[in-house]
C-alpha positions as protocol buffer text, in pm:
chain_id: "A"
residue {
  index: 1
  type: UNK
  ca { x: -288 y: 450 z: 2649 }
}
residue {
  index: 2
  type: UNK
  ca { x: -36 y: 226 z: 2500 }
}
residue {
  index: 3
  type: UNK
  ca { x: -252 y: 71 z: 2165 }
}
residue {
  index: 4
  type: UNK
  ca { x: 41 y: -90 z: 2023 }
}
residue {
  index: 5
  type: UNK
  ca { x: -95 y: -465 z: 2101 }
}
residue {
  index: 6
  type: UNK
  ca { x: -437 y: -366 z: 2044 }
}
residue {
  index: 7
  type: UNK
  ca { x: -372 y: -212 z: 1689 }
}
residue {
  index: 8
  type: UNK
  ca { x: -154 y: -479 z: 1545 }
}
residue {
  index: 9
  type: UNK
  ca { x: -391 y: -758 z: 1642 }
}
residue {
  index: 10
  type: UNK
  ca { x: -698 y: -565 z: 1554 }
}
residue {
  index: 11
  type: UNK
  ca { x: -616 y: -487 z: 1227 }
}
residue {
  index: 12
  type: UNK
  ca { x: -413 y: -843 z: 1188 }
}
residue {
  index: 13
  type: UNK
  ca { x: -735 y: -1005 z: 1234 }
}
residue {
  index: 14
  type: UNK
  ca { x: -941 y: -758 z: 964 }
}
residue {
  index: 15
  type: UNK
  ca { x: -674 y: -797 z: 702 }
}
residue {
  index: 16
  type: UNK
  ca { x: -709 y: -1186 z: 752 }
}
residue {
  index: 17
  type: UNK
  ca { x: -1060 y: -1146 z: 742 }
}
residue {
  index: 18
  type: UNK
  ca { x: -1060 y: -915 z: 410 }
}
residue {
  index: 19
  type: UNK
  ca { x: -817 y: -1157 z: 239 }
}
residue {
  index: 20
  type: UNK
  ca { x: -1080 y: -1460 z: 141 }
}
residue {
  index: 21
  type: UNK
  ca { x: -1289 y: -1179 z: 13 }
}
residue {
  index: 22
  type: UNK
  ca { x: -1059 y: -1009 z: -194 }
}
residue {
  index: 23
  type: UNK
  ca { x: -895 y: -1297 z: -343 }
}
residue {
  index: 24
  type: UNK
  ca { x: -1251 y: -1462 z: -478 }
}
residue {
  index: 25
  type: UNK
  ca { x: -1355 y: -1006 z: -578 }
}
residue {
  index: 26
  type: UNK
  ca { x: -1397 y: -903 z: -949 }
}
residue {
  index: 27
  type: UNK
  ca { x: -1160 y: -574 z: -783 }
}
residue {
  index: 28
  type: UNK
  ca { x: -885 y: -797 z: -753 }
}
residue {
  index: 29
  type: UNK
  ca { x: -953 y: -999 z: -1112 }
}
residue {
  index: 30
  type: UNK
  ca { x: -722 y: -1322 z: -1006 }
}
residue {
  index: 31
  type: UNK
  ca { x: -863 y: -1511 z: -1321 }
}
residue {
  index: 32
  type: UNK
  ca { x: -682 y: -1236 z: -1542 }
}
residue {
  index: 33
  type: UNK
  ca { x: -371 y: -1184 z: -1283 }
}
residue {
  index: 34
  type: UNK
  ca { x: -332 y: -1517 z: -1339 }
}
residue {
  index: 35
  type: UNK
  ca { x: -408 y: -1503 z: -1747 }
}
residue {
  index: 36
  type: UNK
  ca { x: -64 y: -1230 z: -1712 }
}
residue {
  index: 37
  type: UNK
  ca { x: -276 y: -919 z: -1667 }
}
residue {
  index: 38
  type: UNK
  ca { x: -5 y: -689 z: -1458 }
}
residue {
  index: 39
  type: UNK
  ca { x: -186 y: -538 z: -1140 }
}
residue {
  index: 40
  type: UNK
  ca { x: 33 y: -249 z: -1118 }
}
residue {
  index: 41
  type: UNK
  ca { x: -83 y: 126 z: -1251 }
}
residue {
  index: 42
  type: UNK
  ca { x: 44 y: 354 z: -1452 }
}
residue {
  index: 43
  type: UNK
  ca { x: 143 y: 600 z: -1157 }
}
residue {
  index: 44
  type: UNK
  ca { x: 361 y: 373 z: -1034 }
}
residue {
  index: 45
  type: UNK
  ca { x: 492 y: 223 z: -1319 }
}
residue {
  index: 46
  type: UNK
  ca { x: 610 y: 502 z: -1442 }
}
residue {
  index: 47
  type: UNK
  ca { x: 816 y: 625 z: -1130 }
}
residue {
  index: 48
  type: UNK
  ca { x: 947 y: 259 z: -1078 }
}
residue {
  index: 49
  type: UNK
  ca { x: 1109 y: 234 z: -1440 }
}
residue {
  index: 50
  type: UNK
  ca { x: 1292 y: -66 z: -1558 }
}
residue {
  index: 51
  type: UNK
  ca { x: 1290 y: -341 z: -1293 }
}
residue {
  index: 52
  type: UNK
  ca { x: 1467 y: -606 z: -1492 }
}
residue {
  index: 53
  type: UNK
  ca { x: 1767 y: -790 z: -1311 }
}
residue {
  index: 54
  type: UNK
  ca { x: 1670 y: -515 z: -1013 }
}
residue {
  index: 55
  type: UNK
  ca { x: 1605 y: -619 z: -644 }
}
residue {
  index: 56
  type: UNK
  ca { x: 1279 y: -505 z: -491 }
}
residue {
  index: 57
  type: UNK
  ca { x: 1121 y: -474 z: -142 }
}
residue {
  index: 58
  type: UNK
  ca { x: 750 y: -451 z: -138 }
}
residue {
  index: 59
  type: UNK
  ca { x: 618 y: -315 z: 222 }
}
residue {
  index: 60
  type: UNK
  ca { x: 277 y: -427 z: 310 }
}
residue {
  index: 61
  type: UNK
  ca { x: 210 y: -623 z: -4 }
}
residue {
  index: 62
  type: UNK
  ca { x: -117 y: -778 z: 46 }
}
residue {
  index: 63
  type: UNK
  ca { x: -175 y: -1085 z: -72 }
}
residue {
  index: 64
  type: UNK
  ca { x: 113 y: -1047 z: -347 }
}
residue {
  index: 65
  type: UNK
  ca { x: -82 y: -952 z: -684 }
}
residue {
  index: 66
  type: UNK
  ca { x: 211 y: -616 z: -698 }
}
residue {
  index: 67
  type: UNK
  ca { x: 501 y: -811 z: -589 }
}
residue {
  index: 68
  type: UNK
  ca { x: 442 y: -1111 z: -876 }
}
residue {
  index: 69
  type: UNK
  ca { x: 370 y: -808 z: -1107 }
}
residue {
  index: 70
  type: UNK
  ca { x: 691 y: -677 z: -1032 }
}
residue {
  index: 71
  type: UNK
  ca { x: 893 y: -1039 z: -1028 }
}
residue {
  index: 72
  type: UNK
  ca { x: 680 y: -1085 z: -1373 }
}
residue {
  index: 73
  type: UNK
  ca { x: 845 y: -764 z: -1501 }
}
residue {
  index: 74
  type: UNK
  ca { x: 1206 y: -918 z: -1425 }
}
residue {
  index: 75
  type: UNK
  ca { x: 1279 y: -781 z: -1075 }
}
residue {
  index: 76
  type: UNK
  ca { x: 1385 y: -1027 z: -783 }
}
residue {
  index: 77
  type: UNK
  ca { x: 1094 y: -901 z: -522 }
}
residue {
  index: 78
  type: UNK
  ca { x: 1070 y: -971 z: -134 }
}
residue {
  index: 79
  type: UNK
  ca { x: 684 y: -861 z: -24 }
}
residue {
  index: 80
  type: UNK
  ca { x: 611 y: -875 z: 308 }
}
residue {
  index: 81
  type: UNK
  ca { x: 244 y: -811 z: 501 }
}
residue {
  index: 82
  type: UNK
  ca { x: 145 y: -840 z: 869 }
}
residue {
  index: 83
  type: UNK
  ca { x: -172 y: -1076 z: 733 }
}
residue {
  index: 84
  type: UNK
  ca { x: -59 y: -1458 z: 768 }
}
residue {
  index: 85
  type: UNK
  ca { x: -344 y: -1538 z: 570 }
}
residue {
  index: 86
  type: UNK
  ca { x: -259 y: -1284 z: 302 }
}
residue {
  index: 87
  type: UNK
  ca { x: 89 y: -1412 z: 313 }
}
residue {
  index: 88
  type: UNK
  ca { x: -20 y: -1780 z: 264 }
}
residue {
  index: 89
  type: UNK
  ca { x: -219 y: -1679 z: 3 }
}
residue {
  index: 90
  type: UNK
  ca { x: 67 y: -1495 z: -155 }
}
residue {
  index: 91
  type: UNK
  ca { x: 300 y: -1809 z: -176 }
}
residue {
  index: 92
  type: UNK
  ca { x: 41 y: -2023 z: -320 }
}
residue {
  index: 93
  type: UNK
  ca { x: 11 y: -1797 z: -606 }
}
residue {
  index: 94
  type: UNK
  ca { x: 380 y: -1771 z: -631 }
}
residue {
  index: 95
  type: UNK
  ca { x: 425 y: -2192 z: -659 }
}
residue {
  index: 96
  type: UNK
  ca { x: 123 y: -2153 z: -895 }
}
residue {
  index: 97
  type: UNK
  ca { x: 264 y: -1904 z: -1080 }
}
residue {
  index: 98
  type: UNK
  ca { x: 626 y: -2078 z: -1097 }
}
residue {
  index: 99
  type: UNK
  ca { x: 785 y: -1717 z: -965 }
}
residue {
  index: 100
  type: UNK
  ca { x: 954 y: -1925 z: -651 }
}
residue {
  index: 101
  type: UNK
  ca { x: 1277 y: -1830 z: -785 }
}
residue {
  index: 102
  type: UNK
  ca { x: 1213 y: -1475 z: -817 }
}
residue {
  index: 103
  type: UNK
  ca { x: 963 y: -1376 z: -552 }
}
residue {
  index: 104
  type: UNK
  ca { x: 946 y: -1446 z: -167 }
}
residue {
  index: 105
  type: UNK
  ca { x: 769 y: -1358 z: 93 }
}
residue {
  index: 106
  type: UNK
  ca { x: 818 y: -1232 z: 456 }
}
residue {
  index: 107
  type: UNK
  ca { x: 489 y: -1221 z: 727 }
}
residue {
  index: 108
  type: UNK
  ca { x: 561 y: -946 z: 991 }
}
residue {
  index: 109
  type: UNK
  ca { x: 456 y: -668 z: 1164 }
}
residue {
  index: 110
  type: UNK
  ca { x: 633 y: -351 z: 941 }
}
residue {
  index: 111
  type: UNK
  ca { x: 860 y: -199 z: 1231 }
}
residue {
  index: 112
  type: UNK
  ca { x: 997 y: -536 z: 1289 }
}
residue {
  index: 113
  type: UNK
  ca { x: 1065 y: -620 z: 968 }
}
residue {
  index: 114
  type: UNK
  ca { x: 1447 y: -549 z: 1028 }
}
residue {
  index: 115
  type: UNK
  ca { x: 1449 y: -835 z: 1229 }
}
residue {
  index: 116
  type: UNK
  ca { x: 1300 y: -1102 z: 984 }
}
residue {
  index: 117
  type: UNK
  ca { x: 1534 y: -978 z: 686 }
}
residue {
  index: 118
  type: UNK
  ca { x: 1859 y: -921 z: 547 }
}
residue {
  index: 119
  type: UNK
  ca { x: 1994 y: -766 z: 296 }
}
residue {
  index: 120
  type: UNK
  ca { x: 1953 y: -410 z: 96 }
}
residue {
  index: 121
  type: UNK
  ca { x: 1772 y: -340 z: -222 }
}
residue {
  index: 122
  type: UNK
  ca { x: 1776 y: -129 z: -545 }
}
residue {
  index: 123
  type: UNK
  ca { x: 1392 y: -32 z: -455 }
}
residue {
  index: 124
  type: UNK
  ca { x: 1158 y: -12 z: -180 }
}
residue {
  index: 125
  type: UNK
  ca { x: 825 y: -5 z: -289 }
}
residue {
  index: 126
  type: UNK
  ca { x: 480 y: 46 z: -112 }
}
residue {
  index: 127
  type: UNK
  ca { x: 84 y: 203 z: -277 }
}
residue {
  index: 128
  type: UNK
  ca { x: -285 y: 206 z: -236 }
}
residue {
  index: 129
  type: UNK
  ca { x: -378 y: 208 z: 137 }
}
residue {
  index: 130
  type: UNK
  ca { x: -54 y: 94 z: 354 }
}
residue {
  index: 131
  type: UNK
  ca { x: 64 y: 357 z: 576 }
}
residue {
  index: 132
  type: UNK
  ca { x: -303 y: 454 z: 754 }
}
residue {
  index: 133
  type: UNK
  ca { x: -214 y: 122 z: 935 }
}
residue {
  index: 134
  type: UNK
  ca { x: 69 y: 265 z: 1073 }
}
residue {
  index: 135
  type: UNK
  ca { x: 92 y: 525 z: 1341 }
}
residue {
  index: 136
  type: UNK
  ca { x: 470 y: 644 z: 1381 }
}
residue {
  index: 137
  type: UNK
  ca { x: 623 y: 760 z: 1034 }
}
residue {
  index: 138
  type: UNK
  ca { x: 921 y: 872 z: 1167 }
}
residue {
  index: 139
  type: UNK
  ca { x: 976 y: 419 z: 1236 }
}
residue {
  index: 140
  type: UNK
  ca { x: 844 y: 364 z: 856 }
}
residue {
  index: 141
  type: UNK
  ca { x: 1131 y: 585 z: 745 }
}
residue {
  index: 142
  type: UNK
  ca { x: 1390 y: 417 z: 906 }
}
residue {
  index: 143
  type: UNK
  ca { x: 1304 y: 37 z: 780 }
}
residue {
  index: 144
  type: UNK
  ca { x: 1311 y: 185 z: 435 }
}
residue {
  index: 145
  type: UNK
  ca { x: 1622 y: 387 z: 483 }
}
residue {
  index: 146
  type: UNK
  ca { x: 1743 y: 28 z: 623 }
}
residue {
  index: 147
  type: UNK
  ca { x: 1660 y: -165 z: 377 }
}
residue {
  index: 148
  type: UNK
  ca { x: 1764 y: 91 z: 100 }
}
residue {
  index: 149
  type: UNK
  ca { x: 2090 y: 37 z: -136 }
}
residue {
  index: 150
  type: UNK
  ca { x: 2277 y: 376 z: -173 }
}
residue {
  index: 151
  type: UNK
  ca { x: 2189 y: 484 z: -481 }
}
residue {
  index: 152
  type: UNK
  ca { x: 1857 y: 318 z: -433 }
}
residue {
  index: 153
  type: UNK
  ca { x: 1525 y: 448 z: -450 }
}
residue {
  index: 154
  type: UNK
  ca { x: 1191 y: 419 z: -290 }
}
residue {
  index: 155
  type: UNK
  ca { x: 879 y: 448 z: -422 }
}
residue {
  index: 156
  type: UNK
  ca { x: 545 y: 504 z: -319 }
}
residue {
  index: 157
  type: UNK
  ca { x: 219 y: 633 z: -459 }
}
residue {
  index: 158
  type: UNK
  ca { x: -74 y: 640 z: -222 }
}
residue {
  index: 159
  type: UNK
  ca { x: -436 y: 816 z: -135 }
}
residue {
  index: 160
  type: UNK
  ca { x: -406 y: 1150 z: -109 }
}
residue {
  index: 161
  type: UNK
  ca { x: -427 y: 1277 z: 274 }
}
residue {
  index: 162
  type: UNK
  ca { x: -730 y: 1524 z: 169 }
}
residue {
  index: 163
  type: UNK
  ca { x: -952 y: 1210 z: 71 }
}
residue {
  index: 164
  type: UNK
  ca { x: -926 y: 1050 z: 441 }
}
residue {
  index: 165
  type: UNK
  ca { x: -1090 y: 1362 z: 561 }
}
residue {
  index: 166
  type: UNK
  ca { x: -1412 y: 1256 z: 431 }
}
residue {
  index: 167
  type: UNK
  ca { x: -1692 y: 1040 z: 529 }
}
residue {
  index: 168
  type: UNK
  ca { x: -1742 y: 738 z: 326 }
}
residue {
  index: 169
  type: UNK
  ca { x: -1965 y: 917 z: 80 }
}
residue {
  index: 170
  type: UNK
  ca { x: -1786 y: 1231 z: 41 }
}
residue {
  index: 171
  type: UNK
  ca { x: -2049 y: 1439 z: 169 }
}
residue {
  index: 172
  type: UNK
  ca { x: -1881 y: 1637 z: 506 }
}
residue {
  index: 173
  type: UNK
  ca { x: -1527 y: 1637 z: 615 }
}
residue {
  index: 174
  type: UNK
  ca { x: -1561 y: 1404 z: 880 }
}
residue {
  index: 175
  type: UNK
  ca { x: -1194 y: 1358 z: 1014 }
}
residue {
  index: 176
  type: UNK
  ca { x: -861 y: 1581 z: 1079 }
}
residue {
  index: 177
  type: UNK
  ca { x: -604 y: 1645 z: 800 }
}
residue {
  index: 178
  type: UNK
  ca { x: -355 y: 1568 z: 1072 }
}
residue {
  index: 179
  type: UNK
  ca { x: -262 y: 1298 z: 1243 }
}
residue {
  index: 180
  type: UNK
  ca { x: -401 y: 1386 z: 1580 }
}
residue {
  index: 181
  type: UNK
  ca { x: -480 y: 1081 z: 1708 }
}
residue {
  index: 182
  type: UNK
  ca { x: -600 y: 712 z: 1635 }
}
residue {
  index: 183
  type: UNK
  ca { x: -891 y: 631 z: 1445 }
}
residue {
  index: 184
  type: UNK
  ca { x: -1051 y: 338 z: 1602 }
}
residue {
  index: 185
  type: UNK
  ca { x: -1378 y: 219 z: 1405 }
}
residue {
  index: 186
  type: UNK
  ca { x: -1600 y: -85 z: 1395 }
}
residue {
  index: 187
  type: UNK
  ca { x: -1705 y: -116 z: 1062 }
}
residue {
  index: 188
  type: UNK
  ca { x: -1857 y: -388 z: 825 }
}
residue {
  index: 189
  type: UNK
  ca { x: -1803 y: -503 z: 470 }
}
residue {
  index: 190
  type: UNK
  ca { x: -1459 y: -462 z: 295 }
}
residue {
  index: 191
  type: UNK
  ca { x: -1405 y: -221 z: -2 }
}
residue {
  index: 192
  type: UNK
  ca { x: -1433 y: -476 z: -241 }
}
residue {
  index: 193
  type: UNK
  ca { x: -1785 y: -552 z: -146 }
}
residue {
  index: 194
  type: UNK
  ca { x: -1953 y: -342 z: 67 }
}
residue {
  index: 195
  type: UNK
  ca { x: -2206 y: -621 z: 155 }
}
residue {
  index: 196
  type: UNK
  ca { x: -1921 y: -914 z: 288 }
}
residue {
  index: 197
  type: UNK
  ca { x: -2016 y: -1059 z: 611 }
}
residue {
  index: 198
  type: UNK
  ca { x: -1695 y: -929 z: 773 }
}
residue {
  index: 199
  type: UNK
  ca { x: -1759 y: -683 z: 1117 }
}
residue {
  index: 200
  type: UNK
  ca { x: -1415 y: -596 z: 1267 }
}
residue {
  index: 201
  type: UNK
  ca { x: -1252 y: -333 z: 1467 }
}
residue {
  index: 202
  type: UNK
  ca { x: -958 y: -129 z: 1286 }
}
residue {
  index: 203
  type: UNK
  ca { x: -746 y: 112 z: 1376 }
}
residue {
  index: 204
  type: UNK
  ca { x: -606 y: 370 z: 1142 }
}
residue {
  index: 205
  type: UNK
  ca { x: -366 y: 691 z: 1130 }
}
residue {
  index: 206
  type: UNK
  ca { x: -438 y: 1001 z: 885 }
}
residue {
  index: 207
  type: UNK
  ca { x: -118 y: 1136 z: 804 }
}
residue {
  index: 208
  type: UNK
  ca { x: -49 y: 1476 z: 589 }
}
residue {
  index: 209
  type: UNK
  ca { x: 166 y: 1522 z: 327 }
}
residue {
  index: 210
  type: UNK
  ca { x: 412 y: 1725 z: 544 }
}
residue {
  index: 211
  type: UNK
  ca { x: 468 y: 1459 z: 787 }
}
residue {
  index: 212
  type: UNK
  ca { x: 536 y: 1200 z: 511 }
}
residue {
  index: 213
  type: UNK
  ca { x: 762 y: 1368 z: 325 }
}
residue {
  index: 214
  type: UNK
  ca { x: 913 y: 1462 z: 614 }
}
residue {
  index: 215
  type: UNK
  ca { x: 966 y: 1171 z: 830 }
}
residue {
  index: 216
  type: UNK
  ca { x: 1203 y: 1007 z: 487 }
}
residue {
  index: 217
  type: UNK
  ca { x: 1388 y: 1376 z: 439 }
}
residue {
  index: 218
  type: UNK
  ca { x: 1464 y: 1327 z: 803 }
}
residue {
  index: 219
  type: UNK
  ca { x: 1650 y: 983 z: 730 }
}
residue {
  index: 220
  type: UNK
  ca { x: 1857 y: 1141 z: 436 }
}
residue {
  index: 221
  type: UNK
  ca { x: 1654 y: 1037 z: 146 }
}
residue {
  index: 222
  type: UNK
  ca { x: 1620 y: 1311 z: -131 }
}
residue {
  index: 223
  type: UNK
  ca { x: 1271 y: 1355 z: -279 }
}
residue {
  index: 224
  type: UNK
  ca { x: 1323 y: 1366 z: -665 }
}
residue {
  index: 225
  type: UNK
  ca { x: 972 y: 1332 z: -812 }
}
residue {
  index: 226
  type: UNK
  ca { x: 682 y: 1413 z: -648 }
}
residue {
  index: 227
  type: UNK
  ca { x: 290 y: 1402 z: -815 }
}
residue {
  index: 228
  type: UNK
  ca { x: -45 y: 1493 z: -748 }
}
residue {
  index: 229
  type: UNK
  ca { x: -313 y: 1322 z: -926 }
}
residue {
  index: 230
  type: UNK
  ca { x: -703 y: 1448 z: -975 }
}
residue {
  index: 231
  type: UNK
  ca { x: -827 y: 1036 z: -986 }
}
residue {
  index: 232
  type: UNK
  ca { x: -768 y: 733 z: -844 }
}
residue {
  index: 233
  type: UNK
  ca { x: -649 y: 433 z: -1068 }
}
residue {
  index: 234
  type: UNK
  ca { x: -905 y: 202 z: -835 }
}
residue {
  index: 235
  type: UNK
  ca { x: -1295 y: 204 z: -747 }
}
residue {
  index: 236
  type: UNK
  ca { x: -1270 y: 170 z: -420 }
}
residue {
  index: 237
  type: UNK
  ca { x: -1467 y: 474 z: -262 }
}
residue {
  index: 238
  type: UNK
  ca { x: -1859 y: 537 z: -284 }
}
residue {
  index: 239
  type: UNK
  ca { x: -1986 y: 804 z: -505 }
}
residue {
  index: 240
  type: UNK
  ca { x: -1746 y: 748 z: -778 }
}
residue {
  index: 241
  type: UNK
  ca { x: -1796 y: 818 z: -1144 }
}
residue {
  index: 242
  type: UNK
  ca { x: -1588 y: 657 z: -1375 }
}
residue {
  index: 243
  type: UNK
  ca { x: -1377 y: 819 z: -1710 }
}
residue {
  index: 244
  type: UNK
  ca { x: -1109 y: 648 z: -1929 }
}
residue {
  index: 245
  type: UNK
  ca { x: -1059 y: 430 z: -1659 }
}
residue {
  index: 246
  type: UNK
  ca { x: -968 y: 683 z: -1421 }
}
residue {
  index: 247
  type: UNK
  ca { x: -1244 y: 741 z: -1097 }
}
residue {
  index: 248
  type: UNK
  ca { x: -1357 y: 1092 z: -983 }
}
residue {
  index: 249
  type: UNK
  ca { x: -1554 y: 1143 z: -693 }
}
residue {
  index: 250
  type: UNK
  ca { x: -1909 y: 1288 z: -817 }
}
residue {
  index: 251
  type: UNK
  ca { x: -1959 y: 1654 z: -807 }
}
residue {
  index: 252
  type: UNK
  ca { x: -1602 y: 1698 z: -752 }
}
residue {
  index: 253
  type: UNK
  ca { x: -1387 y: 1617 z: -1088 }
}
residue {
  index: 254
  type: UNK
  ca { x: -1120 y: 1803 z: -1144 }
}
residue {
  index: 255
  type: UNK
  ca { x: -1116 y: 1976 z: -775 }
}
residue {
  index: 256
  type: UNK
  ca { x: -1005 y: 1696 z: -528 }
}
residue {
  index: 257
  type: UNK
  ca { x: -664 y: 1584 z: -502 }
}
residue {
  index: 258
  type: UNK
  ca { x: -691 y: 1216 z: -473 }
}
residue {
  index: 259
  type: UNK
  ca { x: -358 y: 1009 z: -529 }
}
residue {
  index: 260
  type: UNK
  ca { x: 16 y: 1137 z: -488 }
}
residue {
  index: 261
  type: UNK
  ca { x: 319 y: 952 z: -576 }
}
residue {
  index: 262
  type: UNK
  ca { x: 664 y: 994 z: -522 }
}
residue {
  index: 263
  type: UNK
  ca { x: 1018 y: 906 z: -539 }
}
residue {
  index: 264
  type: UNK
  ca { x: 1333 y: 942 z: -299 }
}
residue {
  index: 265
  type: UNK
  ca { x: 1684 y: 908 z: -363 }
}
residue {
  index: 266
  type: UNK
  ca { x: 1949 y: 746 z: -75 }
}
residue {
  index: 267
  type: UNK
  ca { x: 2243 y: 936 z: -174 }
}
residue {
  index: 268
  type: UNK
  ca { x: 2599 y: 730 z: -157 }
}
């Protein structure tokens, strides 16, 4: 069965649905974002470096909290999203903000992005939650190795694979490691407030480590850094506990992978 309409518009619809939510959450703190407070996280940071005077492409940026961070930080920043409403939302904060001359922002389904942009970039950047929308990694790859300067790097810290096995409250292992097939849920709520008056369908990929890394080795990108983190830098899953500002699933600190993060070289 061909689900390629049915996912895009699905989760187009749940991601325009989530947005009003997020933007008004205490998760997503817009009276501090917009105070100066940075959104990014140390993972990340420190694998992106010095962004001043660079050029930046952030895939499936949300609403645009990242991408400001980054045009904040000095870098010239292109975020794109397949939400219309998250992308709205993202150039009112950038005319807010007074970042229209560093930050812009492109509303598009990922694999077609090639078609709604120009141009090549010091770093391609994407974290948190993006590529479980997307089921063929092996596509993913190549808009970043398109969009890539040589020389360039991307970077990307995500989830960990092992965490998506779970149910939501970490109690069995619920789903395959690999990506098997489409996950096709109707759930309620968003992860900033479990309570929102949101129902929607969603569909979602797991993918393992193997076929990540794989899928950008395969396009000629070099891995050069890669991490494996025992926290998450966000309290976004049930049956958290929370140290330092760092959140462990209960019972199992210390024992679960739950972010990775990496960074790829395109050779000249």
């Amino acid at each position: 069965m061909d689900t390629t309409h049915d996912y895009l518009s699905a989760n187009k619809e749940m991601w325009n649905q989530r947005t009003g939510v997020h933007v008004k959450s205490d998760f997503y703190d817009m009276p501090g974002f917009l105070q100066g407070n940075t959104s990014l996280k140390a993972i990340e940071l420190a694998l992106l470096g010095d962004v001043q005077d660079k050029t930046i492409l952030h895939l499936q940026c949300h609403f645009g909290q990242d991408t400001l961070s980054l045009a904040r930080m000095g870098a010239t920043v292109t975020g794109m999203d397949l939400s219309d409403a998250a992308i709205h939302q993202a150039n009112t904060l950038t005319e807010q903000l007074q970042l229209t001359s560093k930050a812009r922002f492109v509303c598009c389904d990922l694999y077609s992005l090639p078609a709604h942009l120009e141009g090549t970039f010091d770093r391609v950047f994407t974290s948190y939650g993006t590529i479980g929308w997307l089921p063929d990694l092996d596509k993913w790859a190549g808009v970043i190795a398109h969009f890539l300067k040589p020389g360039g790097h991307f970077i990307m810290a995500d989830f960990h694979p092992v965490v998506w096995m779970f149910d939501d409250n970490f109690t069995t292992v619920a789903y395959d490691y690999f990506n098997t097939a489409p996950i096709i849920e109707e759930s309620t709520g968003t992860y900033t407030d479990r309570q929102a008056d949101l129902k929607h369908v969603s569909y979602s990929w797991n993918h393992p480590l193997s076929e990540i890394i794989t899928s950008l080795t395969s396009k000629g990108l070099q891995l050069q850094v890669f991490e494996e983190h025992d926290y998450s830098p966000y309290n976004c899953f049930n049956n958290t506990i929370e140290k330092d500002g760092r959140f462990y699933i209960k019972g199992m600190e210390g024992k679960l992978p739950m972010v990775y993060a990496f960074k790829f070289l395109k050779p000249y």
